[in-house]
N, C-alpha and C positions, 0 to 999 in steps of 0.2 A: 656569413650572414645569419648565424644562428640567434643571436642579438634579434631578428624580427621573430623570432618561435616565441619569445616571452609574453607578449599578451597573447597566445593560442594557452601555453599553461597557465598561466596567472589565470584569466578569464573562464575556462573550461575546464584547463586538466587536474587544478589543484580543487575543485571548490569538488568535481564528481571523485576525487579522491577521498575528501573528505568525508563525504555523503555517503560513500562505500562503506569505511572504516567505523563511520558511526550506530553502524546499525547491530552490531555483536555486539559492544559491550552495553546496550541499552537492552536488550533481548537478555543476554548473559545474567543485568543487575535484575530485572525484573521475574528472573527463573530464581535466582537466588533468597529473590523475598521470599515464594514463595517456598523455598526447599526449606528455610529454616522457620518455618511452623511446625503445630506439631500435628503429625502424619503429613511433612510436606515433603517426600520423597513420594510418596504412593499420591498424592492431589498432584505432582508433575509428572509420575508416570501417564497419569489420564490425558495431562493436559498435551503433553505430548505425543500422545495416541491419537487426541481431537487433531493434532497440529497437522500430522500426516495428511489427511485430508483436505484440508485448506490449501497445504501446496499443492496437491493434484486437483482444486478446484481452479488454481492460478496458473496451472501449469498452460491448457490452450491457449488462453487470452494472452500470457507471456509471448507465445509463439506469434501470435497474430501482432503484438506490438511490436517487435522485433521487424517485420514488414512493414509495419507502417511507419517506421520513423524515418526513410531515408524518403520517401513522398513528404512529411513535413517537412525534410531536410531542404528537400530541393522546392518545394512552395514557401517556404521561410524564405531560401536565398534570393527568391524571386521579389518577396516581399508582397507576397500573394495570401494577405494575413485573411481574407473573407474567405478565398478559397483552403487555406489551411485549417482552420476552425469547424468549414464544413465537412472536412474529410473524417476531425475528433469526433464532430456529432454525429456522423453518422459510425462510424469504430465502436462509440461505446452505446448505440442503440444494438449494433451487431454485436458487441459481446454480453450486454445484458439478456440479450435474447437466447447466447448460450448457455451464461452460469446459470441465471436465476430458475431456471426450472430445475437444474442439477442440485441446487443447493437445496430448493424446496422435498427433490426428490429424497437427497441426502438426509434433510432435516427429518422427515418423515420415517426414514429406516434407521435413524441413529440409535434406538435401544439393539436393534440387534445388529446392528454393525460394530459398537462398542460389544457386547455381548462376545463377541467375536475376539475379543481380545483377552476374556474372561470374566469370572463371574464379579470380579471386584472391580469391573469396568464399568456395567452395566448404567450404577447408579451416577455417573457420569457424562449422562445420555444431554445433557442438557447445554454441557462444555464443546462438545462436536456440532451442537443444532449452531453454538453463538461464533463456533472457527467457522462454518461457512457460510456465515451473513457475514462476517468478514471478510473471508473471502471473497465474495461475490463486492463486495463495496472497493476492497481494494483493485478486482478485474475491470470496473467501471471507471476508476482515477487512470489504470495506465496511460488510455490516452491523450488526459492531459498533461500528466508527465511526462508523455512525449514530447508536447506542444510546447512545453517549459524549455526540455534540451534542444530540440529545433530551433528555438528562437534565441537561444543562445544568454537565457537566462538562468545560469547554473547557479550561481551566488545566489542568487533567491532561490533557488532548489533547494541549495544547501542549510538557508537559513530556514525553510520550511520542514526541511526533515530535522534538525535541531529541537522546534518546535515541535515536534512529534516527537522525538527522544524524550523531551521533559514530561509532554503530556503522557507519556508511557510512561515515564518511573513515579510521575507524580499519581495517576491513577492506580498504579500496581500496589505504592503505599499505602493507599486509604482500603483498597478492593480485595488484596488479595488475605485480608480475613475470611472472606470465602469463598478459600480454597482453589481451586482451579476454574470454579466457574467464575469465580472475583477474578483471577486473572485473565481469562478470556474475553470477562465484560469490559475490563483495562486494556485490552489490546483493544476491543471495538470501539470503546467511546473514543482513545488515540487517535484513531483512524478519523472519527465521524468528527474530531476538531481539524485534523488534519485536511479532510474533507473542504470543511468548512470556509478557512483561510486560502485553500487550493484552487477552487471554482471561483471567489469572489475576487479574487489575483487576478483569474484569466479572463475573469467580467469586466472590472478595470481594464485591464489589455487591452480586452477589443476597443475597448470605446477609444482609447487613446488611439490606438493603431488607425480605428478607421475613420477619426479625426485627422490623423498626419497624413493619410491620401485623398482625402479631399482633393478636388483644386482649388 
């Protein structure tokens, strides 16, 4: 019976394969613009310094979505889409309420936290304030990219993180003239289109959804 596994991979396993795979070499090309500037080994050591950060700003909220996906899992299957949308809004009112003062905090200590990394770090103070407004915006989407996997919408995942692939390399082109903080503003505006196209998806959604339960 393996012959019924084919729409589980076609539908799910190839499109979140995809969406895995695509996120290196878009990262990869947009480090690359900027290494080949000049002084762009030292404007990516910074930016890399900033980068650390932002994953340890992602890091909790990663953990908290990880918990919350098998609750949409099982209010998806139920087709409990009012209740599954309240569980997102309220996820990412709890995790806004965690980063965003971290990131504030962040923001605020970022000359001597770069400092920290040395004195050629310092004037890169501005690269680490813009990873963790990133950060903080990407801690805010996990959970609707929960809501996306839940519902068993991964092809539009996919083609959503595409759309962000392009919007990264096509921003890194024009941005990272300057230097690291250009690529860090290329990673955030990414996101804030990403954003954009992301919540307005899952606005559609509802209205569909809680049209089709009507009686």
């Amino acid at each position: 019976d393996a012959r019924t596994e084919w729409r589980i991979l076609l539908d799910f396993s190839l499109p979140t394969f995809l969406s895995g795979i695509l996120v290196g070499p878009v990262l990869w090309g947009s480090s690359a613009m900027l290494a080949h500037r000049p002084d762009g080994y030292v404007e990516l050591g910074v930016y890399n310094a900033a980068n650390q950060w932002q994953q340890a700003v992602q890091l909790l909220p990663g953990l908290m979505g990880t918990a919350l996906l098998p609750v949409l899992a099982e209010k998806c299957g139920k087709r409990d889409w009012s209740g599954s949308l309240s569980v997102v809004r309220k996820m990412m009112k709890m995790v806004a309420w965690t980063v965003l003062p971290l990131a504030v905090l962040l923001s605020l200590s970022s000359p001597w936290i770069m400092r920290g990394y040395g004195e050629s770090f310092v004037a890169g103070y501005g690269v680490l304030v813009i990873s963790v407004l990133t950060a903080a915006l990407l801690a805010i989407m996990v959970p609707v990219g929960h809501f996306i996997t839940a519902s068993g919408r991964m092809w539009v995942g996919f083609w959503m993180n595409a759309g962000w692939g392009a919007a990264m390399l096509g921003f890194s082109w024009w941005m990272v003239r300057w230097g690291a903080e250009g690529l860090a503003g290329a990673r955030l505006a990414a996101y804030l289109f990403h954003a954009v196209w992301t919540f307005g998806f899952v606005a559609v959604l509802k209205k569909r959804l809680e049209r089709a339960v009507v009686p």
